[in-house]
C-alpha positions as CSV (number, residue, x, y, z in Angstrom):
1,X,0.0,0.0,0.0
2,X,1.5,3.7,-1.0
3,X,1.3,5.6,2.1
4,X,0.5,9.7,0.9
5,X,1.0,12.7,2.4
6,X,-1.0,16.1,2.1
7,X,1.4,19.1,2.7
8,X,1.1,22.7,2.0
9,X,2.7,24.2,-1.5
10,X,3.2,27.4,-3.2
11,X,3.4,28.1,-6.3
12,X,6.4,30.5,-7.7
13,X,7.3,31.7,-11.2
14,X,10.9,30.8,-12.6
15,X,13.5,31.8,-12.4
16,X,11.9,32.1,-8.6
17,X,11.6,28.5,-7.6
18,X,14.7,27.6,-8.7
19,X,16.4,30.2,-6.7
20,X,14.7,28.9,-3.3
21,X,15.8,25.5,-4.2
22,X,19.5,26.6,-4.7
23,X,19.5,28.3,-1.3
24,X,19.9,32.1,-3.3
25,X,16.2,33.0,-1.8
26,X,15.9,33.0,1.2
27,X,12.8,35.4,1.7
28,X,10.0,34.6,-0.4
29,X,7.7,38.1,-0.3
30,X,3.7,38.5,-1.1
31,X,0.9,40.8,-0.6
32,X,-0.7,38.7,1.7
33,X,0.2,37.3,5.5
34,X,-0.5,33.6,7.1
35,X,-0.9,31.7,10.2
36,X,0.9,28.6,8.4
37,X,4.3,27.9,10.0
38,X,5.8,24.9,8.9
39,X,6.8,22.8,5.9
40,X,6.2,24.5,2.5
41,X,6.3,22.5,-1.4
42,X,7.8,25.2,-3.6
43,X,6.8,24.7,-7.1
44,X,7.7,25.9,-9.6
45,X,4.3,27.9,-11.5
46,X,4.1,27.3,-15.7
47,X,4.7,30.7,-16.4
48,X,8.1,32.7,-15.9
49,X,11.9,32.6,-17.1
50,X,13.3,29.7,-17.0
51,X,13.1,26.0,-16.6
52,X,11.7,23.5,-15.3
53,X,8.0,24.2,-14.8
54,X,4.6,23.2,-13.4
55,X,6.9,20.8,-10.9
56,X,7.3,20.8,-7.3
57,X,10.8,21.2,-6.3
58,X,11.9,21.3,-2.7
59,X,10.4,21.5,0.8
60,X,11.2,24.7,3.2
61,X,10.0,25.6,6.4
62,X,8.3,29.0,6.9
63,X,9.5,29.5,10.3
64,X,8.3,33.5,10.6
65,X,6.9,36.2,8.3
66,X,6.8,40.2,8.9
67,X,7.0,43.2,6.3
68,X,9.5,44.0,4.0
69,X,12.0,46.2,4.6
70,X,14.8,47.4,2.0
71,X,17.3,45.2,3.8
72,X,15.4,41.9,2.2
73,X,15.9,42.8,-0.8
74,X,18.7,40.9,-1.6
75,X,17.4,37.7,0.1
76,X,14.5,38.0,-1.5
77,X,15.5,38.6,-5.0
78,X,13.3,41.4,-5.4
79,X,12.9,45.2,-4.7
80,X,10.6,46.1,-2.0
81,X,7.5,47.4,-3.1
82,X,4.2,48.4,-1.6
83,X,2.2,45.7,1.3
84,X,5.4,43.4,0.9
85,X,5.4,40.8,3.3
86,X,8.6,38.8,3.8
87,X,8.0,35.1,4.7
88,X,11.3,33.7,6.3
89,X,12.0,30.8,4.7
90,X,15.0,28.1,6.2
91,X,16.1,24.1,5.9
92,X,15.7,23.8,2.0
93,X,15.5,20.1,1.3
94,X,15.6,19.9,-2.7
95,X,13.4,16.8,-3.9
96,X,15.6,13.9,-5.4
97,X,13.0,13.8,-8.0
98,X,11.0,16.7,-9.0
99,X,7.4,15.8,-9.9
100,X,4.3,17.8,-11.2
101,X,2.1,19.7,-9.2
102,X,-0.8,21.8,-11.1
103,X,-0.2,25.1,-9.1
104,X,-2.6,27.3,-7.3
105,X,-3.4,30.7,-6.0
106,X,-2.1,31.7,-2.7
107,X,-1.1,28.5,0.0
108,X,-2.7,24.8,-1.5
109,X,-2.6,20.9,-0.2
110,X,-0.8,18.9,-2.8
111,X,-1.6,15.3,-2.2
112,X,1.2,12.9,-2.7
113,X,2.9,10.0,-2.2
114,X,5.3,10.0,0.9
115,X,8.2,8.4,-1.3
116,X,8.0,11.1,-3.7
117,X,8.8,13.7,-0.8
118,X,12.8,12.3,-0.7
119,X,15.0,14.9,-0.6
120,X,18.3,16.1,0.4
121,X,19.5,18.6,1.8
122,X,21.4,21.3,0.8
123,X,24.9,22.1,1.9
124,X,25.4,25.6,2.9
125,X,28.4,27.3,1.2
């Protein structure tokens, strides 16, 4: 029997995804706040630069989340611009194998097999 998992996802535009999953973002920022704290999928949405897409790619934890300020711009690959909220994001576990995930609006449950949630995790540099 295939034991599945739900977990929480969200759903970011290249070249976005890939650069939680490398470890480059480390603040993910959006107009809107949560309660959530906890294990994140980041996948990767079907439109933006870049490849792959319409994939999930890595777990995080979103340990905190508070407005942006100008010094998050460089973690979170992006200028600050009006209602930013910064959601802290650490403990990026990259997926072995990337799988799809049709992506949502906002924070979704992605159903899936607890196998296909092996990952590793990345070494810090």
């Amino acid at each position: 029997m295939i034991r599945r998992m739900k977990v929480k996802a969200l759903s970011l535009q290249q070249p976005y995804a890939n650069w939680v999953a490398e470890g480059k973002k480390t603040i993910e920022t959006r107009k809107w706040t949560t309660k959530y704290r906890g294990d994140i999928l980041i996948c990767a949405s079907q439109s933006g630069a870049g490849e792959p897409h319409g994939v999930a790619l890595c777990l995080v934890r979103l340990v905190g989340m508070r407005p942006m300020t100008e010094a998050d711009e460089a973690a979170g690959c992006v200028a600050l611009y009006p209602r930013a909220q910064a959601w802290l994001i650490e403990d990026v576990r990259v997926l072995r194998r990337p799988f799809a995930v049709k992506g949502q609006l906002g924070l979704f449950n992605v159903e899936v097999p607890e196998a296909a949630l092996e990952c590793y995790t990345r070494e810090r540099n």
